[in-house]
N, CA, C and O atoms as a GROMACS GRO file, in nm:
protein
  500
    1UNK      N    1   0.086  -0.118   0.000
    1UNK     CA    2   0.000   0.000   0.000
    1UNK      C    3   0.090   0.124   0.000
    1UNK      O    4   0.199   0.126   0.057
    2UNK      N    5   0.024   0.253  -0.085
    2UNK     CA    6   0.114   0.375  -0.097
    2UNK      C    7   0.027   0.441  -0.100
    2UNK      O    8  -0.093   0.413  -0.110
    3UNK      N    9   0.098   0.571  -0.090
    3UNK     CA   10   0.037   0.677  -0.102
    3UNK      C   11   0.009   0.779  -0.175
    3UNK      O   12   0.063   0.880  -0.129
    4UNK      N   13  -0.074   0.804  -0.301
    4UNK     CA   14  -0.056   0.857  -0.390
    4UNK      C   15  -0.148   1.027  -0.375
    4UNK      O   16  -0.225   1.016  -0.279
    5UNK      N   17  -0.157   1.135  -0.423
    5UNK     CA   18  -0.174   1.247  -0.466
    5UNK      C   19  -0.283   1.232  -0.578
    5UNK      O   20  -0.275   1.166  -0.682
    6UNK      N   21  -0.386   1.306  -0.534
    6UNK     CA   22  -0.491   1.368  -0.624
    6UNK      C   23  -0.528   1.516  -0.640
    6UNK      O   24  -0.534   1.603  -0.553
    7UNK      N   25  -0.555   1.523  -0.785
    7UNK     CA   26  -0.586   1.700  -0.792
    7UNK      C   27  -0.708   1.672  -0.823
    7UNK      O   28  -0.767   1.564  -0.821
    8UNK      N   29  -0.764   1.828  -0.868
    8UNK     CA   30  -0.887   1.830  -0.864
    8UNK      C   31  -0.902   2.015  -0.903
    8UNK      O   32  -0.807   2.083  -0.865
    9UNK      N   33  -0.987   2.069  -0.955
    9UNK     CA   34  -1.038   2.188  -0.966
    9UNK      C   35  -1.138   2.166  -1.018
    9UNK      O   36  -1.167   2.070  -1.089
   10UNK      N   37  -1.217   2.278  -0.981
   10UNK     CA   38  -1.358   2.327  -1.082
   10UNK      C   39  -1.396   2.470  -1.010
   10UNK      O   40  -1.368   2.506  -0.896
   11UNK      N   41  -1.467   2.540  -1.114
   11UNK     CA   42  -1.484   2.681  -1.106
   11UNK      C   43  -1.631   2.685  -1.077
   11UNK      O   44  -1.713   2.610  -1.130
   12UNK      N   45  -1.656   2.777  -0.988
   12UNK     CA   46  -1.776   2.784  -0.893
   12UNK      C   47  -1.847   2.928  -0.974
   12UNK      O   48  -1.780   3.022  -1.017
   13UNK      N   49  -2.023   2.914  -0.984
   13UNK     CA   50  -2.077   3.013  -1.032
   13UNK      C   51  -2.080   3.149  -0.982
   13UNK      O   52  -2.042   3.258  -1.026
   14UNK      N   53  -2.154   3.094  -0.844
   14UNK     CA   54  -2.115   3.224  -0.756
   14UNK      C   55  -2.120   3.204  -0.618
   14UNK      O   56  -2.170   3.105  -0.564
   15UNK      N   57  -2.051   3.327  -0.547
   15UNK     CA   58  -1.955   3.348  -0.458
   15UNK      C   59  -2.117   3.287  -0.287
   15UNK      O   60  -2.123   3.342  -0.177
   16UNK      N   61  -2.169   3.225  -0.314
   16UNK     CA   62  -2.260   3.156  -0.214
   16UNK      C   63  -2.230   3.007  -0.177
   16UNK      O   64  -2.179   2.915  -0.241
   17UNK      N   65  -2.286   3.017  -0.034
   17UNK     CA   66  -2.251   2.865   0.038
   17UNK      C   67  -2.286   2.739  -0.062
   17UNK      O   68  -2.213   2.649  -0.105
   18UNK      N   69  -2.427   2.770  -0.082
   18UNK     CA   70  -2.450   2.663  -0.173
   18UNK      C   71  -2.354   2.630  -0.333
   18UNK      O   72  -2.338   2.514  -0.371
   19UNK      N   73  -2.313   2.717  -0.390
   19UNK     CA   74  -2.275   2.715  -0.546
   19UNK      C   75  -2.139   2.640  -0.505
   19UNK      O   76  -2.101   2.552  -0.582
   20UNK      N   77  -2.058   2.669  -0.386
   20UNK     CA   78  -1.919   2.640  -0.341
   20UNK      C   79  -1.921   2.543  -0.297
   20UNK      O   80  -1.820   2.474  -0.311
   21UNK      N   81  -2.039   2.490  -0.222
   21UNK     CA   82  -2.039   2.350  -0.162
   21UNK      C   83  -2.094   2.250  -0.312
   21UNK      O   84  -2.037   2.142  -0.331
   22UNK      N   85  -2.180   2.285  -0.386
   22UNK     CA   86  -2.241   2.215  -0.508
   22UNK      C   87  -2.058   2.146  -0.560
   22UNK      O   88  -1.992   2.042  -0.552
   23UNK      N   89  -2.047   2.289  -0.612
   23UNK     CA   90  -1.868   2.256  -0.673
   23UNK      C   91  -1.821   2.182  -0.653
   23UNK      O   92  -1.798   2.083  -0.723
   24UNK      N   93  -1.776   2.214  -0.501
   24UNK     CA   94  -1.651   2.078  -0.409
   24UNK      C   95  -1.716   2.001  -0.446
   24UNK      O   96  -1.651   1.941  -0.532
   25UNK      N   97  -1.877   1.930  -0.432
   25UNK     CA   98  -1.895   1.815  -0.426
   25UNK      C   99  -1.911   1.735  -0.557
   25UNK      O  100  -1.872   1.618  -0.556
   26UNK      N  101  -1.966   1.789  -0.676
   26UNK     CA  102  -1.896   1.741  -0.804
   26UNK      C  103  -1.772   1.722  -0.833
   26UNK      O  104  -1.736   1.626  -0.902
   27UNK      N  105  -1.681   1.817  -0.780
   27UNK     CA  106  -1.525   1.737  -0.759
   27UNK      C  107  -1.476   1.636  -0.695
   27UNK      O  108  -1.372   1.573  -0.711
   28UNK      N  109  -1.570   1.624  -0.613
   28UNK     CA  110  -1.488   1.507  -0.523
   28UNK      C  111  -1.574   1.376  -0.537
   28UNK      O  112  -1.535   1.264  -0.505
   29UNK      N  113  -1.691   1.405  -0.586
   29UNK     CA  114  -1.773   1.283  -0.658
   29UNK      C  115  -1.662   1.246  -0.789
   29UNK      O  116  -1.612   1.134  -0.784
   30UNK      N  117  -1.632   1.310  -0.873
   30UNK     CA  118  -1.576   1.285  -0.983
   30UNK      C  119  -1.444   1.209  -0.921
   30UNK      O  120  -1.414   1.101  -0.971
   31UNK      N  121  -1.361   1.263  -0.810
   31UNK     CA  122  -1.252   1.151  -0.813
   31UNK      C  123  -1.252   1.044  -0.757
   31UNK      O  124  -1.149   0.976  -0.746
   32UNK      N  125  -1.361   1.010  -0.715
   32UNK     CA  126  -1.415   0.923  -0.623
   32UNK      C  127  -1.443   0.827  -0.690
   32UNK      O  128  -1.403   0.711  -0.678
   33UNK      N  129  -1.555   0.900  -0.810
   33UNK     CA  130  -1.564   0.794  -0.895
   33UNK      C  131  -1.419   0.731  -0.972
   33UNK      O  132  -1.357   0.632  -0.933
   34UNK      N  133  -1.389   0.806  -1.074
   34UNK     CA  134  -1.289   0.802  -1.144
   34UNK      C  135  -1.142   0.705  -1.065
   34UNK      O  136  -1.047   0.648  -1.120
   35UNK      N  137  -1.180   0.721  -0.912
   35UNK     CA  138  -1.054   0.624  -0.857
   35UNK      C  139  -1.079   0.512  -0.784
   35UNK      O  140  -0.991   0.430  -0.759
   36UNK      N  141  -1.192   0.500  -0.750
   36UNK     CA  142  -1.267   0.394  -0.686
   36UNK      C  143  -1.210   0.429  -0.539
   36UNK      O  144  -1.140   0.346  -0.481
   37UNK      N  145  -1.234   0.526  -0.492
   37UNK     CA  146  -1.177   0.592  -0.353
   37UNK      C  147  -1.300   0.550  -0.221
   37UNK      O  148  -1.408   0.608  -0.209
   38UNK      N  149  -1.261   0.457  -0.150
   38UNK     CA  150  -1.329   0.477  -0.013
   38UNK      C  151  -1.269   0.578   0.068
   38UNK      O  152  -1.166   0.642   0.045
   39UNK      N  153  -1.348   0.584   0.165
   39UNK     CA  154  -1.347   0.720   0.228
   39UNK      C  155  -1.264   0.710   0.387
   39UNK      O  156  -1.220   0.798   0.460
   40UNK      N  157  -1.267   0.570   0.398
   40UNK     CA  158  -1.182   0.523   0.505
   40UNK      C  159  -0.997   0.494   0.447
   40UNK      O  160  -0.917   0.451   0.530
   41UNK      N  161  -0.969   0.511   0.360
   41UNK     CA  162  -0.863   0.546   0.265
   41UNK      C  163  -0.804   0.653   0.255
   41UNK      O  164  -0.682   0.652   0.240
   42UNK      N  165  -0.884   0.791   0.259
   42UNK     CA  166  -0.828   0.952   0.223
   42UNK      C  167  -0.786   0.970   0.378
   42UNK      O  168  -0.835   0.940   0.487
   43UNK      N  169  -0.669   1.037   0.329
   43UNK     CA  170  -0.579   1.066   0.420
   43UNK      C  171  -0.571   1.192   0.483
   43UNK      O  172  -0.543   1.197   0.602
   44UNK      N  173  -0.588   1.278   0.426
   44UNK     CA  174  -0.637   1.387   0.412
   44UNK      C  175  -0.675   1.478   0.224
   44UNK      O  176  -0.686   1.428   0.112
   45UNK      N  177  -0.682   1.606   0.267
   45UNK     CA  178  -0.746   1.660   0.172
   45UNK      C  179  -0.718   1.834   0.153
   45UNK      O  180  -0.750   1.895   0.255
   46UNK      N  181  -0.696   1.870   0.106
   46UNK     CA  182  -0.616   2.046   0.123
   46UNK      C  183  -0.691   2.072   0.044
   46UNK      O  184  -0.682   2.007  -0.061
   47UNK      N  185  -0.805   2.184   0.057
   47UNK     CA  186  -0.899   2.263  -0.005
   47UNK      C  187  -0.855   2.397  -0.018
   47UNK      O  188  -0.838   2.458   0.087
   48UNK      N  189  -0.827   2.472  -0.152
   48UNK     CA  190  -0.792   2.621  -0.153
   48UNK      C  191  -0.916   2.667  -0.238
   48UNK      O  192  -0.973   2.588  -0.313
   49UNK      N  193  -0.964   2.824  -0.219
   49UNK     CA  194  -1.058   2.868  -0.301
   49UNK      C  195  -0.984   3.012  -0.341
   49UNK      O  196  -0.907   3.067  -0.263
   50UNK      N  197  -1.016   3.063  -0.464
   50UNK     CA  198  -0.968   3.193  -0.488
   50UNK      C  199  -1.007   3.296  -0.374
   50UNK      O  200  -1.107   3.298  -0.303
   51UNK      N  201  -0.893   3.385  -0.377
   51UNK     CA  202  -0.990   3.531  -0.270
   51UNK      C  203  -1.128   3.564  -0.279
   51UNK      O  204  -1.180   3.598  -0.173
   52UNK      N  205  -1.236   3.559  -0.428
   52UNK     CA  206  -1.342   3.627  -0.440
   52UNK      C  207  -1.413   3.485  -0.390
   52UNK      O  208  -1.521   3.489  -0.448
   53UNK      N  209  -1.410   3.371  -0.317
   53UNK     CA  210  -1.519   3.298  -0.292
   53UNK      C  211  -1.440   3.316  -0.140
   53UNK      O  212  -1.322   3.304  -0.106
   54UNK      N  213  -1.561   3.349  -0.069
   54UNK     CA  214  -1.544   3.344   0.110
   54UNK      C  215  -1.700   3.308   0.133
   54UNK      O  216  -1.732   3.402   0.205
   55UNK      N  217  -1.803   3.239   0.120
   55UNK     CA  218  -1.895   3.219   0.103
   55UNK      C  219  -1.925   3.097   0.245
   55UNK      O  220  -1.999   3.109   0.343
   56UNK      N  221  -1.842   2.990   0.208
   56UNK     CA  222  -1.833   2.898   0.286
   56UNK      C  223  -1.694   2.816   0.250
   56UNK      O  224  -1.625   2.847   0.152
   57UNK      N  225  -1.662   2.713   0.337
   57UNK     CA  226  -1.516   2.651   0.344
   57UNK      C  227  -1.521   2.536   0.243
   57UNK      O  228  -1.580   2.444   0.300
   58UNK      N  229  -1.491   2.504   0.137
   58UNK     CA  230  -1.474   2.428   0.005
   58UNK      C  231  -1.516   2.271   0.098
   58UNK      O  232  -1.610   2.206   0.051
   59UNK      N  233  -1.437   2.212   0.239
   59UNK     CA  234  -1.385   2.103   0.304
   59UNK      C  235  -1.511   2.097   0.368
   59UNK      O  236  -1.502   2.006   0.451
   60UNK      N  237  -1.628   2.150   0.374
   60UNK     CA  238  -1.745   2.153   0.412
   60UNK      C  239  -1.817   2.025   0.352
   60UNK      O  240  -1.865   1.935   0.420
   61UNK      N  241  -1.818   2.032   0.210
   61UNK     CA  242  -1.831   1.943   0.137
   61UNK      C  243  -1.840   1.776   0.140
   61UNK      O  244  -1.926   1.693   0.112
   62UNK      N  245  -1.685   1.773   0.195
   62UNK     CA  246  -1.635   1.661   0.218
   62UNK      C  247  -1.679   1.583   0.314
   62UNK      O  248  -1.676   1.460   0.320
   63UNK      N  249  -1.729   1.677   0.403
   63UNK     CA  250  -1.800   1.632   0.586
   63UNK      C  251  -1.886   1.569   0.532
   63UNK      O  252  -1.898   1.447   0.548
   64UNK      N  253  -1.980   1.657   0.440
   64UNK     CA  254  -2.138   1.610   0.360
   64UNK      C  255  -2.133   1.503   0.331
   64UNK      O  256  -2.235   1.443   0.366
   65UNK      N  257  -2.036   1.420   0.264
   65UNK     CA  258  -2.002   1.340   0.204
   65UNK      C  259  -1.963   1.207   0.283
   65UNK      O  260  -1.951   1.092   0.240
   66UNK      N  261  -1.947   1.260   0.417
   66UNK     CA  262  -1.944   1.157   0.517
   66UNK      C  263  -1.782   1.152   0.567
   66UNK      O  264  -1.768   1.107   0.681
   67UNK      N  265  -1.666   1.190   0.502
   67UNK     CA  266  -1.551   1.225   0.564
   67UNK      C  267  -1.547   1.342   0.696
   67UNK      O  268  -1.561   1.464   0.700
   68UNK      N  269  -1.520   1.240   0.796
   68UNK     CA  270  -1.553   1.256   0.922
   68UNK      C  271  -1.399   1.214   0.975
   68UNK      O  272  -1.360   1.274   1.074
   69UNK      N  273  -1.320   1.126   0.923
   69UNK     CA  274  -1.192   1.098   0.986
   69UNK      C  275  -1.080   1.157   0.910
   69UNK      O  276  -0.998   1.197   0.993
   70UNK      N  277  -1.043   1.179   0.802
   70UNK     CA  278  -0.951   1.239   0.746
   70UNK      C  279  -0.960   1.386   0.766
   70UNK      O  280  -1.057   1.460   0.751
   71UNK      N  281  -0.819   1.418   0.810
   71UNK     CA  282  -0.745   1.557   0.781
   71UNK      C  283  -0.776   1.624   0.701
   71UNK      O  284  -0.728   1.586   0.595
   72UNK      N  285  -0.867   1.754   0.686
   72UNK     CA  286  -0.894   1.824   0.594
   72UNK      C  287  -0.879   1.985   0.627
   72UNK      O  288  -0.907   2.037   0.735
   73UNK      N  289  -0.833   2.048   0.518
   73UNK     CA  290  -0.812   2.194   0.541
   73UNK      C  291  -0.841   2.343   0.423
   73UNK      O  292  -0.803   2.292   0.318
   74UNK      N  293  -0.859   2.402   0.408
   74UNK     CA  294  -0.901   2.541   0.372
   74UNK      C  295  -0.794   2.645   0.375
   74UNK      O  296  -0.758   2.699   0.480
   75UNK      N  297  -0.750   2.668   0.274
   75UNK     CA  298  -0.653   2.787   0.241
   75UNK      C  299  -0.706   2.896   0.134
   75UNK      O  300  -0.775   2.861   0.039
   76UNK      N  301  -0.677   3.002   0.150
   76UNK     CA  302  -0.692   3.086   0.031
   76UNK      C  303  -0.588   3.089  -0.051
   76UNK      O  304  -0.476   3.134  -0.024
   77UNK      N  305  -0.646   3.008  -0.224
   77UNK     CA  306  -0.529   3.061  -0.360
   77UNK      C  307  -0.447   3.170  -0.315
   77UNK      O  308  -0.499   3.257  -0.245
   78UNK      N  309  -0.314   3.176  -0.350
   78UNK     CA  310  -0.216   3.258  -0.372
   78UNK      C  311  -0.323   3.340  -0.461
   78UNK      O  312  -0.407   3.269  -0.516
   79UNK      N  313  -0.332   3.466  -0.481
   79UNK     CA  314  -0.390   3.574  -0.555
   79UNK      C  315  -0.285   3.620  -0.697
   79UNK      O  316  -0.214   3.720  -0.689
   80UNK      N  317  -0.288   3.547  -0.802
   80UNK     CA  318  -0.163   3.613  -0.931
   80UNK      C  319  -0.267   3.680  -1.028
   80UNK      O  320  -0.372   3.637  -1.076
   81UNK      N  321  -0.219   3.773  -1.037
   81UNK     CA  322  -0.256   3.840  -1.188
   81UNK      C  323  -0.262   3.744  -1.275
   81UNK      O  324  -0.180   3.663  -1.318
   82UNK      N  325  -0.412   3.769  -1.302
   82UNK     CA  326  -0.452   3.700  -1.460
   82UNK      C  327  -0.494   3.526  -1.434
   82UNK      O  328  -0.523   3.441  -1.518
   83UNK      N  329  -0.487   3.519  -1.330
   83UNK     CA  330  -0.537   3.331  -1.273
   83UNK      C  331  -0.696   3.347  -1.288
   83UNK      O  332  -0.768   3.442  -1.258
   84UNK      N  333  -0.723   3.237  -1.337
   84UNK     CA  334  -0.809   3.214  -1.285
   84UNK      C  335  -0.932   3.266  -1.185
   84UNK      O  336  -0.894   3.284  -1.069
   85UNK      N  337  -1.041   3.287  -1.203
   85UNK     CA  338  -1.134   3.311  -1.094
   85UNK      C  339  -1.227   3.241  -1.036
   85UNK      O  340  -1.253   3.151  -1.115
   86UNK      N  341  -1.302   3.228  -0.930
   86UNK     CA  342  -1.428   3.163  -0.872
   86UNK      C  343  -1.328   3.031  -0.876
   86UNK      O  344  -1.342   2.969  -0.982
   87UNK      N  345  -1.256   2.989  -0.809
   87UNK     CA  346  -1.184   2.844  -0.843
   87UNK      C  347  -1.208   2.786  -0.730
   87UNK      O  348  -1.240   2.875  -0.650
   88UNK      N  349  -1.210   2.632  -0.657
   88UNK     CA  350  -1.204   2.553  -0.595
   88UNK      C  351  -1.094   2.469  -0.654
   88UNK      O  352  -1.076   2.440  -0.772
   89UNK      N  353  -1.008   2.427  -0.525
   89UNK     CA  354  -0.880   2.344  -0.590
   89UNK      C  355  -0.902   2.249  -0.484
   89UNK      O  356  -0.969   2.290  -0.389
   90UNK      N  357  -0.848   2.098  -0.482
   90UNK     CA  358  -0.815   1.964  -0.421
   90UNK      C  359  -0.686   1.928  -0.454
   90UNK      O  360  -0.637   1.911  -0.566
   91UNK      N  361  -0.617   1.915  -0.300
   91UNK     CA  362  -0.457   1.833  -0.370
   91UNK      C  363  -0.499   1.694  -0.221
   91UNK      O  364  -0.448   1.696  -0.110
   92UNK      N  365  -0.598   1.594  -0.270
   92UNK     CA  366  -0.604   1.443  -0.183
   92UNK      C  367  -0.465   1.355  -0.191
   92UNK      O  368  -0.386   1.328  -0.282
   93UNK      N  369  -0.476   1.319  -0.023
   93UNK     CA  370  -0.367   1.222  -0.016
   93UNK      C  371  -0.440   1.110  -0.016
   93UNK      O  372  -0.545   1.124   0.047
   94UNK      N  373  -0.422   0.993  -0.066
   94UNK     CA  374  -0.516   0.859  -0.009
   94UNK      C  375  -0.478   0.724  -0.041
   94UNK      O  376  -0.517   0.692  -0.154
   95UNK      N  377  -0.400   0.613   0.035
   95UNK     CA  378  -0.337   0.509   0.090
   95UNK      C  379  -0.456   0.384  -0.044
   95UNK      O  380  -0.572   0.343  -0.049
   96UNK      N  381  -0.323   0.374  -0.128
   96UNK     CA  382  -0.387   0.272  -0.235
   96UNK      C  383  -0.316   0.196  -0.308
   96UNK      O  384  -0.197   0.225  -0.298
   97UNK      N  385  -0.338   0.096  -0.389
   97UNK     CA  386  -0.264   0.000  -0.434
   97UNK      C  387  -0.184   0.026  -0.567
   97UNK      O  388  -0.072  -0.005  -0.608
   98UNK      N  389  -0.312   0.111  -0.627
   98UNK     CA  390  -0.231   0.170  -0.772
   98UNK      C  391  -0.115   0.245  -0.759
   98UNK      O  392  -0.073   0.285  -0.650
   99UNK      N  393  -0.045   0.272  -0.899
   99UNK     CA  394   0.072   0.400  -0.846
   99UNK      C  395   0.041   0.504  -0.892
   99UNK      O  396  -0.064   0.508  -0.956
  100UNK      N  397   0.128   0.637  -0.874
  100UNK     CA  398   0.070   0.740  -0.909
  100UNK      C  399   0.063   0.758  -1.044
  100UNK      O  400   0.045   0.880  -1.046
  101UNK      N  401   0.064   0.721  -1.170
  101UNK     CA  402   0.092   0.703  -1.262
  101UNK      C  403  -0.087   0.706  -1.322
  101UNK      O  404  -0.159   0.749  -1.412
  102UNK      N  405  -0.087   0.625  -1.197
  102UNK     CA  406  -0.232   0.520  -1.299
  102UNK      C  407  -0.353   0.685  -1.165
  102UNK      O  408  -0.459   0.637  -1.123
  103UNK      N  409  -0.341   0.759  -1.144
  103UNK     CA  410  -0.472   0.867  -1.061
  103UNK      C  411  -0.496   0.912  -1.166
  103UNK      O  412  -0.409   0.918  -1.253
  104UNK      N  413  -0.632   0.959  -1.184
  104UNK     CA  414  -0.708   0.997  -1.284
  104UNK      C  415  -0.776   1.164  -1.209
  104UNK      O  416  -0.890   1.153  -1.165
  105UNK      N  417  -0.704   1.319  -1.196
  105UNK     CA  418  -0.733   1.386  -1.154
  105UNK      C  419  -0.846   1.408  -1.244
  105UNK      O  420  -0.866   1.345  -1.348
  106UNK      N  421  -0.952   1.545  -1.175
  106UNK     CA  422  -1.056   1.621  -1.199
  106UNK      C  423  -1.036   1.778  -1.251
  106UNK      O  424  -1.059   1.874  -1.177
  107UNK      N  425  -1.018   1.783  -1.305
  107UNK     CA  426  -1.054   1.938  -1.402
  107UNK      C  427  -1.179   1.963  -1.454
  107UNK      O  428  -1.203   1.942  -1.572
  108UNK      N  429  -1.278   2.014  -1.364
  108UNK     CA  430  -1.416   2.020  -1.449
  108UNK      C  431  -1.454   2.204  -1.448
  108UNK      O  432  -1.385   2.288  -1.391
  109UNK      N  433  -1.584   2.232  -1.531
  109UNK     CA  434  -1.624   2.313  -1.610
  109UNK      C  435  -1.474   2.402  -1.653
  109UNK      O  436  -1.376   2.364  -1.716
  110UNK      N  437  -1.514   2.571  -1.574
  110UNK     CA  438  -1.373   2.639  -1.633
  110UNK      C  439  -1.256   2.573  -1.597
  110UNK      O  440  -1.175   2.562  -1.688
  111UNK      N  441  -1.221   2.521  -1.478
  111UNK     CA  442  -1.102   2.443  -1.473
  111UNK      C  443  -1.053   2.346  -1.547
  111UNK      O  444  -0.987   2.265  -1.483
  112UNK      N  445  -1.067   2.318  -1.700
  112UNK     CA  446  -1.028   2.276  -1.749
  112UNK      C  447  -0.882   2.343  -1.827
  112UNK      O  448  -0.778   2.286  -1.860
  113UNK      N  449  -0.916   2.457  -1.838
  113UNK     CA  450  -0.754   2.572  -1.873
  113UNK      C  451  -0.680   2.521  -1.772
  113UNK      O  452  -0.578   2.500  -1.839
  114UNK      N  453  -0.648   2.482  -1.655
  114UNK     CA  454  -0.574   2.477  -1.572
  114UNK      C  455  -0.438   2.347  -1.592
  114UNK      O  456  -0.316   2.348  -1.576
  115UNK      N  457  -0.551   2.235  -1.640
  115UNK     CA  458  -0.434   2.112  -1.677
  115UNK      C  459  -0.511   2.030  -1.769
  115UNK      O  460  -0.550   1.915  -1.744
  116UNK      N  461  -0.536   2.110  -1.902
  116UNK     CA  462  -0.548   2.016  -2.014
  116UNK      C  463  -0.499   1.900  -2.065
  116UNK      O  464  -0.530   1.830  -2.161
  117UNK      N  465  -0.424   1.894  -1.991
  117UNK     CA  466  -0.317   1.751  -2.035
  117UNK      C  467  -0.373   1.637  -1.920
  117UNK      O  468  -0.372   1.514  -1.930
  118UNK      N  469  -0.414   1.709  -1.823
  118UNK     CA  470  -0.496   1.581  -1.713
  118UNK      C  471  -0.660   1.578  -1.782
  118UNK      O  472  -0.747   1.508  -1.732
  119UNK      N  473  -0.679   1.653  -1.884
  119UNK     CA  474  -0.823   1.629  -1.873
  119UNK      C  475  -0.858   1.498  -1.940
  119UNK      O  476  -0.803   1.493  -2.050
  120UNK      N  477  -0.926   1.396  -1.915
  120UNK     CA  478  -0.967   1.290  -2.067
  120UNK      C  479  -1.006   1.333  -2.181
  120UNK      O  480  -1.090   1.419  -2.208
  121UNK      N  481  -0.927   1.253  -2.262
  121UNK     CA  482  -0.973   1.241  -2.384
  121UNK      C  483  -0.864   1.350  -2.406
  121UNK      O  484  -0.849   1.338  -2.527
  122UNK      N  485  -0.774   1.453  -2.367
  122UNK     CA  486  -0.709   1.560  -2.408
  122UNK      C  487  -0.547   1.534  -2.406
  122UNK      O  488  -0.463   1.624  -2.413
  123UNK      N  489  -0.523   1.407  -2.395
  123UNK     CA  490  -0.373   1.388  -2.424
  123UNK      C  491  -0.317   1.342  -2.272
  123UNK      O  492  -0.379   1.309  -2.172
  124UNK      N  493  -0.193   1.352  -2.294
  124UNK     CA  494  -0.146   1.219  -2.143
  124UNK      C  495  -0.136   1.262  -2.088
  124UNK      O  496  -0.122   1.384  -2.081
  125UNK      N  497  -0.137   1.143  -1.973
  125UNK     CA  498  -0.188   1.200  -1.789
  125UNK      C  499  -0.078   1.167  -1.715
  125UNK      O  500  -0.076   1.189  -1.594
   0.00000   0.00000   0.00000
């Protein structure tokens, strides 16, 4: 067993509890699916949101979801000229058999500019 790294983004409509929690949780459904992730497995979970979403905490989500034992946390994006906006980001740790080679990250709606090369169907991962 190892420990491999998951990403994750997707861009949130607007700056409310609900639109931010909707987000996270299509992200983290998607890697969930996409990795066959139990939840007694994630190790933890590092949630960042751009400056313009303060609405509610991205890792809120995750509780919803029933992650109740893993390490989870909330940072605000570094702020750069010209990034991205309304963003939700995931960097998951989580104890599995595959290697990192074979994780299948999440880039959904605008977050797909971010790592076209992780998206499917858009070239190698």
């Amino acid at each position: 067993m190892s420990i491999c790294a998951l990403r994750g983004a997707v861009t949130v409509q607007e700056n409310t509890r609900e639109s931010i929690l909707e987000a996270a949780r299509e992200m983290l459904v998607d890697l969930i699916n996409k990795n066959d992730i139990r939840q007694e497995k994630v190790v933890s979970a590092w949630f960042s949101a751009t400056p313009d979403l303060d609405a509610a905490p991205p890792a809120a989500a995750a509780r919803e979801l029933g992650w109740t034992k893993a390490g989870l946390l909330c940072v605000q994006e570094m702020p750069v000229e010209g990034s991205l906006k309304m963003c939700v980001r995931v960097l998951m740790l989580w104890e599995t058999n595959k290697a990192q080679s074979d994780m299948q990250h999440s880039y959904l709606r605008g977050a797909v500019v971010l790592r076209p090369d992780l998206v499917s169907g858009s070239g190698e991962k």
